[in-house]
C-alpha positions in Angstrom: 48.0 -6.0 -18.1 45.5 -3.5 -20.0 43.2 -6.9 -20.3 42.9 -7.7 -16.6 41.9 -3.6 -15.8 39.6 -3.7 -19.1 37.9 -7.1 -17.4 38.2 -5.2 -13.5 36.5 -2.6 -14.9 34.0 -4.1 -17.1 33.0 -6.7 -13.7 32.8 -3.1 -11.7 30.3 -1.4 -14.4 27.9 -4.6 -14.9 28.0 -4.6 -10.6 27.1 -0.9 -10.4 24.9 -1.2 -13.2 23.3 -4.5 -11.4 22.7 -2.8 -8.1 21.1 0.6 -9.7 18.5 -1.9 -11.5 17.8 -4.1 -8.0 17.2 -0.6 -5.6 14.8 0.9 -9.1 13.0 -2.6 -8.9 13.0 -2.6 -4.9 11.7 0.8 -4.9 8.9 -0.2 -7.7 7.7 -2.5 -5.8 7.1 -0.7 -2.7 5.2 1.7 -4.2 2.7 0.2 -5.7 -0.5 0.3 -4.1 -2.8 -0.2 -7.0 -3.7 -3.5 -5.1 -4.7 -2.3 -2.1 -6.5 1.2 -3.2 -8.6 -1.3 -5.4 -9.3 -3.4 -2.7 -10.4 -0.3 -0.2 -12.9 1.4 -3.4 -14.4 -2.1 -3.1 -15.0 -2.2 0.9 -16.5 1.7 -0.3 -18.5 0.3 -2.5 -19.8 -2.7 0.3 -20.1 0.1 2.7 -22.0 1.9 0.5 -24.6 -0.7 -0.8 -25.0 -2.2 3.0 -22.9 -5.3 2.3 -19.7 -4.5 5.0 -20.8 -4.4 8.9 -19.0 -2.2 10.8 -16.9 -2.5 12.5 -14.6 -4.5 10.3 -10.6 -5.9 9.9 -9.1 -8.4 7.8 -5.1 -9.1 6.9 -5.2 -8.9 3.1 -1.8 -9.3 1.3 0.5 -8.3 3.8 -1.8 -5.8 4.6 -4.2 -4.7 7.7 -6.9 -3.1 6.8 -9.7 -1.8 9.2 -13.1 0.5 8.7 -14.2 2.1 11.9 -17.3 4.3 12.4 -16.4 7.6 14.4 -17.6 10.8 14.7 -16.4 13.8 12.4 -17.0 17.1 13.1 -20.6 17.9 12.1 -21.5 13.9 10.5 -20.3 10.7 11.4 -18.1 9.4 8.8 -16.4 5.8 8.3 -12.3 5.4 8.1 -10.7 2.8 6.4 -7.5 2.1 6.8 -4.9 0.3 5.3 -1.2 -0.5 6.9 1.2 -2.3 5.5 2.7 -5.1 7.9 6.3 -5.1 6.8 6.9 -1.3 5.8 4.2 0.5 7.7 3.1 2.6 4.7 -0.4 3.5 5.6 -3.3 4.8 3.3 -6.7 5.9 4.4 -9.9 6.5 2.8 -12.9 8.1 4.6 -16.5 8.1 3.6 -19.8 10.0 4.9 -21.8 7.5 6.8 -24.7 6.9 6.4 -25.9 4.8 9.4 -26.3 7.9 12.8 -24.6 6.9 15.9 
């Protein structure tokens, strides 16, 4: 009898202990955006040296990103944006432009 609650009890442990390590994985995993914050300093750095036309969108990674030219408050200024498709987590960058309306 002490056996079969020792093995219950060992099964319930290594499935607690299973589940803790899959939601710290899941959880990893969504947050990284090194990816994608590397791939927006690059579309800066095109911006910047006249290589990206405005306006621009591509689906990179299961992400949508977009640069837009729009007017800020005293300049004009370019936004880039970056959604995730599945989670929606959005990050944005925005730059001085450079080109007037």
């Amino acid at each position: 009898m002490e056996t079969m609650v020792a093995t219950i009890l060992i099964v319930i442990i290594f499935m607690v202990a299973s589940l803790i390590m899959n939601s710290l994985m899941a959880a990893q995993v969504t947050a990284n955006t090194g990816n994608i914050s590397e791939r927006l300093h690059r579309l800066e750095y095109q911006y910047t040296h006249g290589l990206l036309q405005l306006p621009y969108q591509e689906d990179w990674n299961d992400w949508s990103i977009r640069a837009v030219l729009e007017k800020g408050v005293n300049v004009p200024v370019v936004r880039l944006e970056a959604t995730h498709k599945t989670s929606k987590k959005n990050l944005e960058s925005i730059l001085v432009a450079h080109d007037p309306f």
